[in-house]
C-alpha positions as CSV (number, residue, x, y, z in Angstrom):
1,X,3.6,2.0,126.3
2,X,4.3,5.5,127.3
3,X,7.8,5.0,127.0
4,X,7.7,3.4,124.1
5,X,6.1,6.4,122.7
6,X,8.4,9.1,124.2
7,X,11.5,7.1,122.5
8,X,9.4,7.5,119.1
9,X,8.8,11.6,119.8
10,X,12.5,11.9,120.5
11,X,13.5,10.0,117.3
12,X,11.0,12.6,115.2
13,X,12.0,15.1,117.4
14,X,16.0,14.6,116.0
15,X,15.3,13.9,112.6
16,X,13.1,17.1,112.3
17,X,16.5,18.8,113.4
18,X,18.9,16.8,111.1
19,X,16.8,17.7,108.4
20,X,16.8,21.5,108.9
21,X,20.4,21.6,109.3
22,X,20.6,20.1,105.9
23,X,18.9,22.5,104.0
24,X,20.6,25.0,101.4
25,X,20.4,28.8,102.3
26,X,18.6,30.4,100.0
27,X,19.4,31.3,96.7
28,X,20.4,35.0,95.6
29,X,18.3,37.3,93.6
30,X,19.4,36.6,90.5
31,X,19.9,32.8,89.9
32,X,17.0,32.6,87.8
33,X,17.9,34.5,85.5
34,X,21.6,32.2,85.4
35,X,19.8,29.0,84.8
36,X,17.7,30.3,82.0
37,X,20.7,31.4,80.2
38,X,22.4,28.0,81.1
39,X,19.8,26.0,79.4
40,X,19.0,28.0,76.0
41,X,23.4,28.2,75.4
42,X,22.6,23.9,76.1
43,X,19.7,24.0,73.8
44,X,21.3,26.2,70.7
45,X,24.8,24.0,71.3
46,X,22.8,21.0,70.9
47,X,20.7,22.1,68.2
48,X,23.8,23.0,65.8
49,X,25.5,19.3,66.7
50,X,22.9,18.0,65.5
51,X,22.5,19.4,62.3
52,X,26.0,19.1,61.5
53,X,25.9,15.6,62.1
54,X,23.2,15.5,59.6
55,X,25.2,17.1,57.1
56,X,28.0,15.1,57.8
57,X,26.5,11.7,57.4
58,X,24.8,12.6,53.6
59,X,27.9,14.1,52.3
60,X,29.4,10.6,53.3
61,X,26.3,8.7,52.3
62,X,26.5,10.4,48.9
63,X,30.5,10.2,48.5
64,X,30.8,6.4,49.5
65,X,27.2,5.1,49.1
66,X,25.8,4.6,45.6
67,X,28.9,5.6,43.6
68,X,31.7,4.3,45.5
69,X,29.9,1.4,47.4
70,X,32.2,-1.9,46.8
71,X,31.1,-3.1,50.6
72,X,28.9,-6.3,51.2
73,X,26.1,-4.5,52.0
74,X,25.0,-2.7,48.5
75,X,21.6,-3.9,47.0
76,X,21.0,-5.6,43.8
77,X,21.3,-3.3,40.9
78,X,17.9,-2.7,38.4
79,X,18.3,-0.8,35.6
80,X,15.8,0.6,33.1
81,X,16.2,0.0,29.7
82,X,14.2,2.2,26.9
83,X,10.9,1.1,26.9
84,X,10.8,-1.4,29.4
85,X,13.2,-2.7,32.5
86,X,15.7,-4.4,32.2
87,X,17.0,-6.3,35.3
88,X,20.6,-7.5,35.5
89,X,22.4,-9.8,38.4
90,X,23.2,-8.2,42.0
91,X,26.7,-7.0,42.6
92,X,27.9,-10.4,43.6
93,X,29.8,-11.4,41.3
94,X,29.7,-15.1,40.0
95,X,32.8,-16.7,40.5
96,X,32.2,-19.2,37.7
97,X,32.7,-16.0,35.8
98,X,35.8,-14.3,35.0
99,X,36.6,-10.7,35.5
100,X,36.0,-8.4,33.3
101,X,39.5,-7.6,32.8
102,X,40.7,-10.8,33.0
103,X,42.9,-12.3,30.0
104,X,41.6,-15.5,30.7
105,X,39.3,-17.0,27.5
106,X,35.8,-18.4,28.8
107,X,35.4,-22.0,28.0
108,X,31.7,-22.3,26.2
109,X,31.6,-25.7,27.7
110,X,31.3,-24.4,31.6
111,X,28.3,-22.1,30.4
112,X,24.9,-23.4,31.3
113,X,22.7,-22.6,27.7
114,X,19.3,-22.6,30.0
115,X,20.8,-20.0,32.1
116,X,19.2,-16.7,32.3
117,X,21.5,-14.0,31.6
118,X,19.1,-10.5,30.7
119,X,15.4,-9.9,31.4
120,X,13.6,-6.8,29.6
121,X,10.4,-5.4,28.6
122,X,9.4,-4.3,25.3
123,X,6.2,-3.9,22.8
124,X,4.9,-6.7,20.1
125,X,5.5,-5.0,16.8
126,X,4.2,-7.0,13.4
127,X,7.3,-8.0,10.9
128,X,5.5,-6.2,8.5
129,X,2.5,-3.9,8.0
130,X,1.5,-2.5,5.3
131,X,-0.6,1.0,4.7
132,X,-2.7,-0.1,2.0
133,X,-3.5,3.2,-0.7
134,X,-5.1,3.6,-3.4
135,X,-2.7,4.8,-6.6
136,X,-5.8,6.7,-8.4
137,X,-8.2,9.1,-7.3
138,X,-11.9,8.4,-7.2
139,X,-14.8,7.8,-5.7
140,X,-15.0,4.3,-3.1
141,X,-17.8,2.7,-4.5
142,X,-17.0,-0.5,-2.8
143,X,-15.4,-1.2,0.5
144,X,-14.6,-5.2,1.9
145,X,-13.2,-3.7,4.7
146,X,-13.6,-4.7,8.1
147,X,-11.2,-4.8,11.7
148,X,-10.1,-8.2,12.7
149,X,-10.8,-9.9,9.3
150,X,-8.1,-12.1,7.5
151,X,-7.5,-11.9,3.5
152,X,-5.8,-13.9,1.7
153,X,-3.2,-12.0,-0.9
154,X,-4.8,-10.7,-3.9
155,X,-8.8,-10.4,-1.5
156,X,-10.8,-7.2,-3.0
157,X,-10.6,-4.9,-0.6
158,X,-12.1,-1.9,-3.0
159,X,-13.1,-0.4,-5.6
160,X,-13.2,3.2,-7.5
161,X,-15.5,4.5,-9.7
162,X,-13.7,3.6,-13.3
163,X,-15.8,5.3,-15.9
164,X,-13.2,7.9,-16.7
165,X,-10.4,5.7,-16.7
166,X,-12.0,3.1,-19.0
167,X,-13.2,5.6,-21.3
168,X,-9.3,7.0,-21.4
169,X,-8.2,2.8,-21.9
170,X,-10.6,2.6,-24.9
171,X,-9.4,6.2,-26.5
172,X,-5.3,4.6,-26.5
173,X,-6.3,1.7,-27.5
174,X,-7.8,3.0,-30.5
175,X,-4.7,5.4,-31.0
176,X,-2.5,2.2,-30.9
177,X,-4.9,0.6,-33.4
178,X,-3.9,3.7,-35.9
179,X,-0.4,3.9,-35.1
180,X,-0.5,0.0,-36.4
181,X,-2.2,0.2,-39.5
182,X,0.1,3.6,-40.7
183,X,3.1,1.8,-39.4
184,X,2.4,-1.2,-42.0
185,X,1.8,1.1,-44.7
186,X,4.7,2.4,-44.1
187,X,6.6,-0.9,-44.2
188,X,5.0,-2.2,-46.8
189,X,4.5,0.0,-49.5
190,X,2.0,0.9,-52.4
191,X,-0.1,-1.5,-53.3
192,X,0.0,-2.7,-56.8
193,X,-3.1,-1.3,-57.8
194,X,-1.8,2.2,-57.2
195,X,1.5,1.5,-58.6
196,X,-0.7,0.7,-61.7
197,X,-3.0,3.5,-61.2
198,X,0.1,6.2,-60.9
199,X,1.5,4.7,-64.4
200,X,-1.4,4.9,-65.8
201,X,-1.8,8.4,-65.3
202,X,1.5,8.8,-66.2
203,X,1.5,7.6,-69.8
204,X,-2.1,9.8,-70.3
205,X,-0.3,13.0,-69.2
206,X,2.7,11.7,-71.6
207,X,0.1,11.7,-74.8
208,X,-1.4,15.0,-73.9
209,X,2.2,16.1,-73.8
210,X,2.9,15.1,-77.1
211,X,-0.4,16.3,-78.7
212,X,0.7,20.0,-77.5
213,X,3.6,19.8,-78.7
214,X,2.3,19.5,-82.4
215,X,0.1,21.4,-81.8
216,X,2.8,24.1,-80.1
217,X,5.0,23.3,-83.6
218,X,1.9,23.8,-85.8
219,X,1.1,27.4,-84.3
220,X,4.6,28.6,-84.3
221,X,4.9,27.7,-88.2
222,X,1.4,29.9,-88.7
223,X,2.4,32.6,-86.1
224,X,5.6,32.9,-88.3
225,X,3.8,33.2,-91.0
226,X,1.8,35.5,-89.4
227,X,-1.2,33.7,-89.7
228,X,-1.8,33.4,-86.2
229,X,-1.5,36.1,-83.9
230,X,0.9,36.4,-80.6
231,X,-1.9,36.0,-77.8
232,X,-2.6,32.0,-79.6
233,X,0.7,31.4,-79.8
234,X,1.4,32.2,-76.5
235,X,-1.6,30.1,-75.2
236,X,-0.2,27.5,-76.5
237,X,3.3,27.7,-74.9
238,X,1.6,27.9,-72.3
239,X,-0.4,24.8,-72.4
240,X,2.9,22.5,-73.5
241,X,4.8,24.1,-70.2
242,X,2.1,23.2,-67.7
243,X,1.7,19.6,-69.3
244,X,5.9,18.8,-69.4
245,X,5.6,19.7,-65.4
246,X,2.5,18.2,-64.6
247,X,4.5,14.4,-66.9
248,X,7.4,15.3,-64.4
249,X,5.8,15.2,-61.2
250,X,3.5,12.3,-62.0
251,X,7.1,10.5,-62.9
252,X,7.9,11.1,-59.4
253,X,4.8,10.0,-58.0
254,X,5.3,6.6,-60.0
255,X,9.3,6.6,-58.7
256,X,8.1,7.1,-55.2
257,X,5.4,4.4,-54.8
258,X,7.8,1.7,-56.8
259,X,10.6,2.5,-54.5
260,X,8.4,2.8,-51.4
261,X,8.6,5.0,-48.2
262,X,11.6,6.2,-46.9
263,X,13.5,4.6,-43.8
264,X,12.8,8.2,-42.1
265,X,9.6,7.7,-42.3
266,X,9.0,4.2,-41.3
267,X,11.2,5.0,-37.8
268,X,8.9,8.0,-37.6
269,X,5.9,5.4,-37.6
270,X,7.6,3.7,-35.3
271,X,7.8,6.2,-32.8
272,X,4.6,7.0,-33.0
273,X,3.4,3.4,-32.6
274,X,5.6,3.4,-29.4
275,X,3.8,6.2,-27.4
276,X,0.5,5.1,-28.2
277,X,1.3,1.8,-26.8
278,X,2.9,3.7,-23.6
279,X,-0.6,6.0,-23.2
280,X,-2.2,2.5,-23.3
281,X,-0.2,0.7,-21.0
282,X,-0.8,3.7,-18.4
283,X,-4.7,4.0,-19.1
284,X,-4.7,0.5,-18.6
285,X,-2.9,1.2,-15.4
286,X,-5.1,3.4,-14.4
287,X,-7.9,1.7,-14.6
288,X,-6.8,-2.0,-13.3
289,X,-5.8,0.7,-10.1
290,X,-9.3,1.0,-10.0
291,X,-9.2,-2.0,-8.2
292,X,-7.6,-2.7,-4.7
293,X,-6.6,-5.4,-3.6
294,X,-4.6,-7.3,-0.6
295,X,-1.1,-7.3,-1.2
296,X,0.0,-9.6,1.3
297,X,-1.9,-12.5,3.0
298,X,-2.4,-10.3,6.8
299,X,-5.3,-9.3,9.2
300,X,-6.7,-5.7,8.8
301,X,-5.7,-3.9,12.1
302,X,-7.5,-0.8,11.3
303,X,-9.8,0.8,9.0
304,X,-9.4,4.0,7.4
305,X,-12.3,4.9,5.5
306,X,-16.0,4.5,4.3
307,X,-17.6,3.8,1.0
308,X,-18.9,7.0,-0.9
309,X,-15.5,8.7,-0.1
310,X,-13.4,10.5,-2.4
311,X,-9.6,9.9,-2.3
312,X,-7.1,11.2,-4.0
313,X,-4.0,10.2,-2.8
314,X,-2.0,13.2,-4.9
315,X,-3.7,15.8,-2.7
316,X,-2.0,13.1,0.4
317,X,1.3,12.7,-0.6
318,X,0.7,9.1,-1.0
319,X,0.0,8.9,3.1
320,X,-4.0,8.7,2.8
321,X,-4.6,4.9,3.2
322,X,-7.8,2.6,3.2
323,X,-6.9,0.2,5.8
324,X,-3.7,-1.2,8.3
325,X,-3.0,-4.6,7.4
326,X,-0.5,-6.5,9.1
327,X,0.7,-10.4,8.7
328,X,0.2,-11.3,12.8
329,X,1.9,-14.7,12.3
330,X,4.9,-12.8,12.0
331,X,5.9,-10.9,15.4
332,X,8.5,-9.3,16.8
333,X,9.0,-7.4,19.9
334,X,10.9,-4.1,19.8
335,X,13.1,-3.6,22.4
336,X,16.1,-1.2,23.9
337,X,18.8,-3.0,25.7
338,X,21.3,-0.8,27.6
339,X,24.7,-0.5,26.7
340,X,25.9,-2.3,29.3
341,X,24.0,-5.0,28.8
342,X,24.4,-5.5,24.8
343,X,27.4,-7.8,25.3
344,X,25.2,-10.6,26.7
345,X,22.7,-10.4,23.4
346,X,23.8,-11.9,20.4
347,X,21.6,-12.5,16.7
348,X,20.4,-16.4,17.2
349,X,20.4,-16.2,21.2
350,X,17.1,-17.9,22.5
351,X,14.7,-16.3,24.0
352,X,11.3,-16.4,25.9
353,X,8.2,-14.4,25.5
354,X,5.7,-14.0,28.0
355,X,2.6,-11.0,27.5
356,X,1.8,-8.6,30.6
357,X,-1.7,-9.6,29.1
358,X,-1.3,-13.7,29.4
359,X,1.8,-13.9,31.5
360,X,1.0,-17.6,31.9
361,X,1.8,-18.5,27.9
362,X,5.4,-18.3,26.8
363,X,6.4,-18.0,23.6
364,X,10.2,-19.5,21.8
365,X,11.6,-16.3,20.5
366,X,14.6,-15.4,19.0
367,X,17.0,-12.9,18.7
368,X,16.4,-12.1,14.7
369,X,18.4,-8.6,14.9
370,X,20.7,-5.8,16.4
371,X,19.6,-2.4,14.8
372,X,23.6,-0.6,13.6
373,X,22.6,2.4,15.6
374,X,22.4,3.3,19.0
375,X,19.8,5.9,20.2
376,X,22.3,8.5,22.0
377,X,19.8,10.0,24.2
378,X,18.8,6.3,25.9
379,X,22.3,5.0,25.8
380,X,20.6,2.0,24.2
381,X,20.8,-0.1,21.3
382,X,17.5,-1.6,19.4
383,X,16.8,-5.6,19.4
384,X,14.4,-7.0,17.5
385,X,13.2,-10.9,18.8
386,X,11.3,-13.3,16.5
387,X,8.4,-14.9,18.1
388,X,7.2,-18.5,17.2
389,X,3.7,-18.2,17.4
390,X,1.5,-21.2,16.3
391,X,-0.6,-21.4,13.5
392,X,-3.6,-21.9,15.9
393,X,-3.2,-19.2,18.4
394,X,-2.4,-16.1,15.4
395,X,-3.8,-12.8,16.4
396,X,-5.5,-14.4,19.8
397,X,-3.2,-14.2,22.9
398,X,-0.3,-12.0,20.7
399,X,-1.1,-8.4,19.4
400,X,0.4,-5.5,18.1
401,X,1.5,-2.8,20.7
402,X,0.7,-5.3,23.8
403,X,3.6,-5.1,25.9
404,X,6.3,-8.1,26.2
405,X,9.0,-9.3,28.8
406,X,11.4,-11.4,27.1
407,X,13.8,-13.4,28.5
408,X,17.5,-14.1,27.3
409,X,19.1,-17.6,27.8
410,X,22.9,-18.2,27.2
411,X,22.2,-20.5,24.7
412,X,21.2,-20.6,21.1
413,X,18.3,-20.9,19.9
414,X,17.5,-24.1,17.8
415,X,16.0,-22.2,15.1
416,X,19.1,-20.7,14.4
417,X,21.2,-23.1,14.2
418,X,19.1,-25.3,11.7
């Protein structure tokens, strides 16, 4: 044991020594300060490689990545047109599919009708809508107006207070009523009683003529005689000269009502018959205006005023209006279609219709019109698709300014073509 256990203090013993003849003499004064310096010169060097290298890689990411990137890698391209998206295929291209630039024609035959080839968003629009107005001012005395309720074409919707305009209806038709009766007058002549009457006084003026004139003969014999004196025989010069004019304008009287009126003034009667008839037809106008009604078979979307209110649509420029009506079996959906994507839309193409609302119903659409302008600041040009929407479902699941996504097929639609 106890040698044993000098062997094991000798082995310490040399170890202890082979350790202390490996150690490193000590360090001058100033190596900390060295290594200090060493590691901030690493730190800074390290710091500015890496920001170039940062730099570096987005210059290259921008440069080669979205606008230049042809590699296998690039994503699926999803573009928004207008109003709504509009997503097209990836950047794959389909080889069934020739090149853009290639002369080759495409043979319609190899092109699947069902096959999707644009999907975009847009908002349900009615065909038509009408802002119903009133054409005369006046007081609502009766309204039959109310949101959600379809008329028929022709349906009262309201009425103005018409006791003005009736009592202006009654004043030209009594106006046209004279204009008549002086017009026939006119085109008829004297009647033959006053033809008669006219003659009659004629040939009494003619014997009172002729009884001056003797007498005018018998005073001139005495006043040359010197019987009678000059103031008598100048009376009765007198007397013959007003009696010849008074036989020479009831000859013209007589003349006049055998020959009738003159043509000038039968086409003045005329005229005057003609703008009576013209103040009638407006008063009457007027007052059937009185009366508002549907003007197309639709459902009133909105309601734009109350009964007791006065309107005057001249004070409006014609914009003041009672009600919206709209026909909602007639929709459209208004879209914008990127310019780059208007070569695969086409008038007739089918379509699809699905609400954001009901996105479990779709609709047959079709493609009813491209607007001739583009909007410059979208890049985009304005499509208009039909919807088919049945009799049964109009105004339920489909209404104005709900928003759409329709869905363009190769094909055409059957509707088209018929």
């Amino acid at each position: 044991m106890d040698s044993a256990g000098t062997a094991r203090d000798a082995l310490s013993a040399a170890m202890v020594e082979r350790v202390q003849g490996l150690r490193l003499p000590p360090p001058p004064a100033n190596a900390g300060i060295n290594a200090s310096t060493s590691i901030a010169w690493l730190i800074a060097t390290l710091s500015i490689s890496g920001f170039v290298f940062v730099v570096l890689y987005a210059f290259v990411y921008q440069v080669g990545g979205p606008r230049g990137g042809n590699g296998s890698n690039a994503p699926a391209s999803t573009t928004v047109a207008g109003d709504g998206k509009t997503t097209t295929a990836g950047s794959k291209k389909d080889p069934s599919i020739p090149a853009k630039n290639d002369a080759r024609p495409v043979d319609s035959a190899t092109i699947d009708p069902e096959a999707m080839v644009l999907l975009s968003q847009g908002y349900i629009i009615p065909e038509q809508q009408i802002l119903v107005s009133p054409q005369v001012s006046g007081r609502i005395i009766e309204l039959n107006v109310k949101e959600g309720t379809r008329v028929e074409k022709g349906f009262v919707l309201a009425k103005l207070e018409p006791t003005e305009y009736r009592a202006d209806y009654e004043g030209a038709r009594a106006n046209v009523a004279g204009a008549e009766a002086r017009l026939a007058e006119l085109r008829e002549g004297n009647r033959p009683e006053e033809i008669a009457q006219a003659q009659a006084e004629l040939g009494e003026a003619k014997a009172t003529l002729k009884q001056l004139e003797q007498t005018f003969r018998r005073n001139a014999e005495l006043y040359g005689q010197k019987i009678l004196n000059k103031q008598e025989f100048e009376d009765s010069e007198s007397q013959l000269m007003a009696q010849a004019q008074r036989v020479l304008k009831l000859e013209a009287v007589v003349k006049l009502a055998e020959d009738g009126f003159r043509k000038e003034r039968k086409l003045e009667g005329e005229a005057n018959l003609h703008k009576a008839m013209a103040e009638l037809e407006r008063a009457k106008w007027r007052l059937d205006n009185c009366t508002i009604v549907a003007p197309i078979s639709g459902t009133i979307l909105k309601k734009n005023a109350e009964e007791g209110n006065i309107v005057n649509p001249v004070a409006f420029n014609g914009s003041f209006s009672l009600c919206d009506l709209a026909d909602l079996s007639k929709l459209e959906v208004d879209l914008t279609i990127q310019e780059r994507d208007i070569s695969k839309v086409f008038p007739g193409q089918k379509c699809k219709v699905r609400s954001e609302a009901f996105p479990d119903r779709a609709y047959d659409g079709v493609v009813s019109r491209l607007m001739p302008i583009a909007d410059r600041a979208k890049g985009a040009i304005p499509v208009r698709v039909a919807i088919s929407v049945p009799a049964d479902e109009e105004g339920m699941y489909l209404k104005p300014e709900m928003s759409a996504q329709v869905t363009f097929y190769a094909g055409k639609s059957e509707t088209a073509t018929k």
